[in-house]
N, CA, C and O atoms as a GROMACS GRO file, in nm:
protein
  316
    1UNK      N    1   0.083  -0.118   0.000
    1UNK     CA    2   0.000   0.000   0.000
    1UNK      C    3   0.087   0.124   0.000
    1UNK      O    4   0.202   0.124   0.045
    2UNK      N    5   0.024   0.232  -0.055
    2UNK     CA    6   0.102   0.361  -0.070
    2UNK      C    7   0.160   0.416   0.031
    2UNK      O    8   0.278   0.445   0.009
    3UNK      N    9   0.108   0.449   0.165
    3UNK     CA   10   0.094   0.487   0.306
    3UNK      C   11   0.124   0.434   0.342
    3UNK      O   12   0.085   0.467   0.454
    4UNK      N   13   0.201   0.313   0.364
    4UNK     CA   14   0.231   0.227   0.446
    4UNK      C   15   0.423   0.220   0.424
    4UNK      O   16   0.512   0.185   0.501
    5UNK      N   17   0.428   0.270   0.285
    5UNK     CA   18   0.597   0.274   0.264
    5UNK      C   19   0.688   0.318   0.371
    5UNK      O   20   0.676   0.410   0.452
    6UNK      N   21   0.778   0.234   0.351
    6UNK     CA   22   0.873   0.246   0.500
    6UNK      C   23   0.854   0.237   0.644
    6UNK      O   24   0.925   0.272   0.739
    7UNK      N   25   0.700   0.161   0.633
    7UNK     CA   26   0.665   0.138   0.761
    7UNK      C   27   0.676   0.012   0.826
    7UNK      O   28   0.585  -0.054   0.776
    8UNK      N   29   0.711  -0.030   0.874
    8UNK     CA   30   0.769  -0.167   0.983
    8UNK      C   31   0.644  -0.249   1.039
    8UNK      O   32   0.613  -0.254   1.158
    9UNK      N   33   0.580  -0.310   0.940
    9UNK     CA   34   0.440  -0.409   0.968
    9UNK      C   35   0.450  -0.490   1.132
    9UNK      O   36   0.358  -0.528   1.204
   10UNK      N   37   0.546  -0.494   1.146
   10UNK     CA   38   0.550  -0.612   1.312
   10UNK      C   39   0.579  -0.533   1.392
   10UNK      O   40   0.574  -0.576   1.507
   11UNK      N   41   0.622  -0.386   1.374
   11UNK     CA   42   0.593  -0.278   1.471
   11UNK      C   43   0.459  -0.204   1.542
   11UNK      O   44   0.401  -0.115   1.480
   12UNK      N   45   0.426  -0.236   1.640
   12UNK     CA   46   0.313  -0.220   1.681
   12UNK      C   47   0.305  -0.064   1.731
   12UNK      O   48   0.407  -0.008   1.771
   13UNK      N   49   0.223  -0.019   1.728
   13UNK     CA   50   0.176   0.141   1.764
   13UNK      C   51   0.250   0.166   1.962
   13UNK      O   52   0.249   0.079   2.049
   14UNK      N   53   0.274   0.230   1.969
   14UNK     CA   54   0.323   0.242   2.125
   14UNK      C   55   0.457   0.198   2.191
   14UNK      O   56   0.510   0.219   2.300
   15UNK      N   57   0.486   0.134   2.088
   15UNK     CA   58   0.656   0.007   2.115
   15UNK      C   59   0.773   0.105   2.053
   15UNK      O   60   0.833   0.073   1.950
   16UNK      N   61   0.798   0.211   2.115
   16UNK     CA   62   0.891   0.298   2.056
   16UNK      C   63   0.840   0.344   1.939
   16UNK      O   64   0.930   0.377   1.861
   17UNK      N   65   0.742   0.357   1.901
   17UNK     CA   66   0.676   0.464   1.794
   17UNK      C   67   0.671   0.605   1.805
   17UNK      O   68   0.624   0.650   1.910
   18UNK      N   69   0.692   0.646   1.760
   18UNK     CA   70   0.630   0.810   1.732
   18UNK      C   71   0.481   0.837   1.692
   18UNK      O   72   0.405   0.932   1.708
   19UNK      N   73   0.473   0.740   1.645
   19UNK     CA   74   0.255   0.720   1.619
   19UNK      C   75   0.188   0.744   1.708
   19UNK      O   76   0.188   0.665   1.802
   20UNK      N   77   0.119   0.844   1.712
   20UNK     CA   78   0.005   0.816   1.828
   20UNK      C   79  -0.124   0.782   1.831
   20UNK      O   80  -0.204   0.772   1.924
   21UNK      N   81  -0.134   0.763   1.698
   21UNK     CA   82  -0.282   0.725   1.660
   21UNK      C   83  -0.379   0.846   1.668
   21UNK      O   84  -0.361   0.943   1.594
   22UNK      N   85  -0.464   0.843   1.743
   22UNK     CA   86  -0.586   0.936   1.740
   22UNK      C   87  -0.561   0.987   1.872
   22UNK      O   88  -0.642   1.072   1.911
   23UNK      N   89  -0.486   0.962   1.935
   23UNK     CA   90  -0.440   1.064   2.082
   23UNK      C   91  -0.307   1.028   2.081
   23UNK      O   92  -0.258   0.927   2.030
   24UNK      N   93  -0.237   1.142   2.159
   24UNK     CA   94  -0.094   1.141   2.211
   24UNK      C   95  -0.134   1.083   2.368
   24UNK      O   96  -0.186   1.144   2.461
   25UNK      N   97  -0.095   0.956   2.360
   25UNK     CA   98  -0.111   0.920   2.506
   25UNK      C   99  -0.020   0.924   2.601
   25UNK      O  100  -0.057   0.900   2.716
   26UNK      N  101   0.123   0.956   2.575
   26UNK     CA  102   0.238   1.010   2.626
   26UNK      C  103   0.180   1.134   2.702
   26UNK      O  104   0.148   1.138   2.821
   27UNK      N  105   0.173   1.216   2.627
   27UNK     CA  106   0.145   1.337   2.697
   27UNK      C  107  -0.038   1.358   2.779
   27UNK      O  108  -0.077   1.450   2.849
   28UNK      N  109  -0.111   1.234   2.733
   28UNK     CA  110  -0.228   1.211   2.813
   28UNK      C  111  -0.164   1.186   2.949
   28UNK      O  112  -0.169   1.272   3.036
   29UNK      N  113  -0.120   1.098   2.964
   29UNK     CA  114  -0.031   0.984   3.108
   29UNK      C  115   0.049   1.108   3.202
   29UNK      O  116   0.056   1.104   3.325
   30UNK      N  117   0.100   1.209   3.123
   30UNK     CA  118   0.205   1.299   3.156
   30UNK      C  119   0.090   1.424   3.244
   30UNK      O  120   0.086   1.476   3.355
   31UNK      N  121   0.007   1.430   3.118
   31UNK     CA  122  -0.119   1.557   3.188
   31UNK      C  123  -0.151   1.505   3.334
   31UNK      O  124  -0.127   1.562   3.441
   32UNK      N  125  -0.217   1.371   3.311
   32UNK     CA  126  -0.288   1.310   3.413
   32UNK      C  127  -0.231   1.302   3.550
   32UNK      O  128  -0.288   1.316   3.658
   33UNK      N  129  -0.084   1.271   3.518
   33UNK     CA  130   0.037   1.248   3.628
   33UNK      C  131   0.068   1.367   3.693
   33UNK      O  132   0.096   1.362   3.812
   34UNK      N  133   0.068   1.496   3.621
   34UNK     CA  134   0.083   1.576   3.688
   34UNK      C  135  -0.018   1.657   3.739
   34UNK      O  136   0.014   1.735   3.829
   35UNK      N  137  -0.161   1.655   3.691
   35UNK     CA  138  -0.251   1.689   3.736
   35UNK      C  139  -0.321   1.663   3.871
   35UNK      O  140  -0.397   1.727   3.944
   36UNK      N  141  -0.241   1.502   3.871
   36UNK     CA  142  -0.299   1.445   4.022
   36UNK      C  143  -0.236   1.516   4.113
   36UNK      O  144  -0.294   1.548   4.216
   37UNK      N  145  -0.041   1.568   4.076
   37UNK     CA  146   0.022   1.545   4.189
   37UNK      C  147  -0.002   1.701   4.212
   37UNK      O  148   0.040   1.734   4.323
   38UNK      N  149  -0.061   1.814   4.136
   38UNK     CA  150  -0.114   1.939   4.173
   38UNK      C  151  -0.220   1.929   4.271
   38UNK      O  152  -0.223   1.986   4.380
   39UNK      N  153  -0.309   1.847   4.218
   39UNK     CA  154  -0.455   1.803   4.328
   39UNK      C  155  -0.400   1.770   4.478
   39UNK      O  156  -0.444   1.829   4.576
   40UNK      N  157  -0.299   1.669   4.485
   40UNK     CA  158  -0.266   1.606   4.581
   40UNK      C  159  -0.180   1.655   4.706
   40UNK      O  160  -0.170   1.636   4.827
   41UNK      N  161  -0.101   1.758   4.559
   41UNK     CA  162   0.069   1.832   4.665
   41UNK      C  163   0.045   1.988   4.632
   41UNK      O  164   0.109   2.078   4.686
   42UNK      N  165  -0.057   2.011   4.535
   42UNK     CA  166  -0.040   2.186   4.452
   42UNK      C  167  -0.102   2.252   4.579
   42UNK      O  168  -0.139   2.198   4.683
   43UNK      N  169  -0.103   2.376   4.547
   43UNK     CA  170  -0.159   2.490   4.624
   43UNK      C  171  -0.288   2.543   4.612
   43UNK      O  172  -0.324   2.660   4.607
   44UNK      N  173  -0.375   2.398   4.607
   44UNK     CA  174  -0.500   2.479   4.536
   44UNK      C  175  -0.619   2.549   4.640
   44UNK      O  176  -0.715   2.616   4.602
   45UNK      N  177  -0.588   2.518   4.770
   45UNK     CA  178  -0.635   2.662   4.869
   45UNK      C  179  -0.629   2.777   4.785
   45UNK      O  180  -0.729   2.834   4.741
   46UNK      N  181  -0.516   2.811   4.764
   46UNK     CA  182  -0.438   2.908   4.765
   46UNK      C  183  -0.500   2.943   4.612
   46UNK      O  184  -0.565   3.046   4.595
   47UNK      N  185  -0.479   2.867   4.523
   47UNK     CA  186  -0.544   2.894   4.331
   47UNK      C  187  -0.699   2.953   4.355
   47UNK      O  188  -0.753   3.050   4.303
   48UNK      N  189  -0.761   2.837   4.474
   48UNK     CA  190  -0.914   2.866   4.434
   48UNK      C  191  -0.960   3.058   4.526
   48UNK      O  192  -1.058   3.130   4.514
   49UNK      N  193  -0.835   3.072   4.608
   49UNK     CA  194  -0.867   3.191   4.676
   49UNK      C  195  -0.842   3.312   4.570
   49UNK      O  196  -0.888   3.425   4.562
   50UNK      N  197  -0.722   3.217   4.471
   50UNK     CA  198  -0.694   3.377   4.390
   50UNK      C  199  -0.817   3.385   4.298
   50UNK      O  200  -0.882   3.488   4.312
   51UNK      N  201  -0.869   3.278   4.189
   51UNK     CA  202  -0.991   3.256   4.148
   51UNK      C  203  -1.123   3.376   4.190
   51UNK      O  204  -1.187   3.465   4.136
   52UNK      N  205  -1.113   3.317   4.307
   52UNK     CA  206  -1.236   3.387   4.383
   52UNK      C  207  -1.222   3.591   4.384
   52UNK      O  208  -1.311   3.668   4.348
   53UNK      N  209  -1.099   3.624   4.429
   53UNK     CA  210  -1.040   3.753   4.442
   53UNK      C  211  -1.078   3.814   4.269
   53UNK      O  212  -1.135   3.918   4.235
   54UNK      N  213  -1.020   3.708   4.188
   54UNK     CA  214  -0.969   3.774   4.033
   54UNK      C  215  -1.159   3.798   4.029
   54UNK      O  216  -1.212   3.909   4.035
   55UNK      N  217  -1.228   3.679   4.019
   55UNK     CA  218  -1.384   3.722   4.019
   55UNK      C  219  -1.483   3.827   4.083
   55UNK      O  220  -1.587   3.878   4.040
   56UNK      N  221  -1.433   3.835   4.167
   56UNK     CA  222  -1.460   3.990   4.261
   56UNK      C  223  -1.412   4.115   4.231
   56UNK      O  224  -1.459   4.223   4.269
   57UNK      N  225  -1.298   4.092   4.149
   57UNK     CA  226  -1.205   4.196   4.119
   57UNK      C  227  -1.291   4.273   3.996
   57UNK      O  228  -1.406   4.247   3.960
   58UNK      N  229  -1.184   4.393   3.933
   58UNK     CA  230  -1.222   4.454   3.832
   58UNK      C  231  -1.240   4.342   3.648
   58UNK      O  232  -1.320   4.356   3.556
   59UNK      N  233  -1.159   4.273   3.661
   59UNK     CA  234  -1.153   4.180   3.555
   59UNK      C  235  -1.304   4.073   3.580
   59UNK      O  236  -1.332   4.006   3.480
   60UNK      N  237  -1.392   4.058   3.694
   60UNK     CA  238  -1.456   3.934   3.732
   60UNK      C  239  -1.595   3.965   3.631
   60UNK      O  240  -1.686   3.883   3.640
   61UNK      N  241  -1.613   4.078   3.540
   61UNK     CA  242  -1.743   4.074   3.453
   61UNK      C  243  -1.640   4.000   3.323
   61UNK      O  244  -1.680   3.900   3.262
   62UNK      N  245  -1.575   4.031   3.309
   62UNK     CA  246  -1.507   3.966   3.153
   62UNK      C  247  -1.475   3.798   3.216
   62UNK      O  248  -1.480   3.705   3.136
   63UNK      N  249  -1.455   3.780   3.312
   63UNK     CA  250  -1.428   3.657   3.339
   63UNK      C  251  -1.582   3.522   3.335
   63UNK      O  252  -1.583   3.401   3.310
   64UNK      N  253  -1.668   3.601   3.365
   64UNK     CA  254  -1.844   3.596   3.405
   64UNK      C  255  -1.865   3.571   3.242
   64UNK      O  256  -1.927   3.472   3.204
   65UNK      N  257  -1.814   3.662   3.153
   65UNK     CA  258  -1.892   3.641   3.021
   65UNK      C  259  -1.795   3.559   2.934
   65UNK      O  260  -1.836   3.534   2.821
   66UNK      N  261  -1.652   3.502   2.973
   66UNK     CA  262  -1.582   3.420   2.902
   66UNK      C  263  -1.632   3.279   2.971
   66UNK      O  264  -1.626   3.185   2.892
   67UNK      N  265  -1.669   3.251   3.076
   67UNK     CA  266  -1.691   3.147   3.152
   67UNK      C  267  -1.867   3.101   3.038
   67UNK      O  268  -1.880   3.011   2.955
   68UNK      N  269  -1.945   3.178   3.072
   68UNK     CA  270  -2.069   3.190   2.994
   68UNK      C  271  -2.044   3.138   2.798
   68UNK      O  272  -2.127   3.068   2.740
   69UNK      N  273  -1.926   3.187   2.736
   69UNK     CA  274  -1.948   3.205   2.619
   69UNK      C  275  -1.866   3.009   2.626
   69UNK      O  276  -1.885   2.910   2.554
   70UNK      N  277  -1.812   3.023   2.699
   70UNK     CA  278  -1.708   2.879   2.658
   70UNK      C  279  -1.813   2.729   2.697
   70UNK      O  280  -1.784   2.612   2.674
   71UNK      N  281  -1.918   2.774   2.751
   71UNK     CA  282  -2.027   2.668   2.855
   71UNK      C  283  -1.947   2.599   2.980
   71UNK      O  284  -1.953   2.479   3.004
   72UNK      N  285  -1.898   2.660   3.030
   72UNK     CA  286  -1.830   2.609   3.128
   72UNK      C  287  -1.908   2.638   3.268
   72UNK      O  288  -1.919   2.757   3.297
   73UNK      N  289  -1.949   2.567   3.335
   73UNK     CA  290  -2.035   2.595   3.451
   73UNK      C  291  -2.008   2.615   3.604
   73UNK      O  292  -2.080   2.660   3.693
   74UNK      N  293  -1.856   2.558   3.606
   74UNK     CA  294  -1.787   2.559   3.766
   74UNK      C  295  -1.841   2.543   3.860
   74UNK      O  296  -1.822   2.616   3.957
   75UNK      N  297  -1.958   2.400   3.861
   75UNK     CA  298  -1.984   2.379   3.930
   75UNK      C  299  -2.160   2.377   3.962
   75UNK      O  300  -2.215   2.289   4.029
   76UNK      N  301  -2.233   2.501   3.894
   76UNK     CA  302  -2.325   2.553   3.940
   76UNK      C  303  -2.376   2.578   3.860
   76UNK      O  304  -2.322   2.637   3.766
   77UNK      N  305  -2.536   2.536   3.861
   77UNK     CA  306  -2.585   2.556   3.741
   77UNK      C  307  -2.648   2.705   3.686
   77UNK      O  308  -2.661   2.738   3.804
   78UNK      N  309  -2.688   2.798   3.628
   78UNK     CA  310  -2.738   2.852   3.592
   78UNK      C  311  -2.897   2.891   3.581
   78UNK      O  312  -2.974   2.818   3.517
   79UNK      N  313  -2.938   2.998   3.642
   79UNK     CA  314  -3.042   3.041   3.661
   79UNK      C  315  -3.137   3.054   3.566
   79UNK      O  316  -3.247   3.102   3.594
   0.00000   0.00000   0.00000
């Protein structure tokens, strides 16, 4: 087949490939890994207080109508 030139048939997807198919699961495993160890070890007292401040703040109507335009709900549903 055309697409297939120079490709190594008994090489399987993931076995030292560069292929990722339809996701990069390297960097899925990598997100995930470090996402936990933010949850677990990060400062997120501290993120969800600035959150809260930046929303109160002068920026918190542009933040209100980017949150709104993206459907993102944080939690709470809508009136």
């Amino acid at each position: 087949m055309q697409g297939d030139q120079g490709r190594d048939p008994g090489r399987q997807q993931g076995q030292g490939s560069d292929i990722q198919g339809e996701g990069n699961y390297d960097a899925a495993r990598r997100f995930d890994a470090e996402e936990r160890s933010f949850v677990e070890k990060g400062p997120v007292e501290k993120k969800a207080r600035e959150a809260e401040q930046a929303l109160d703040g002068p920026e918190g109507e542009e933040l209100e109508r980017a949150r709104r335009e993206s459907g993102a709900r944080g939690g709470e549903a809508d009136g």
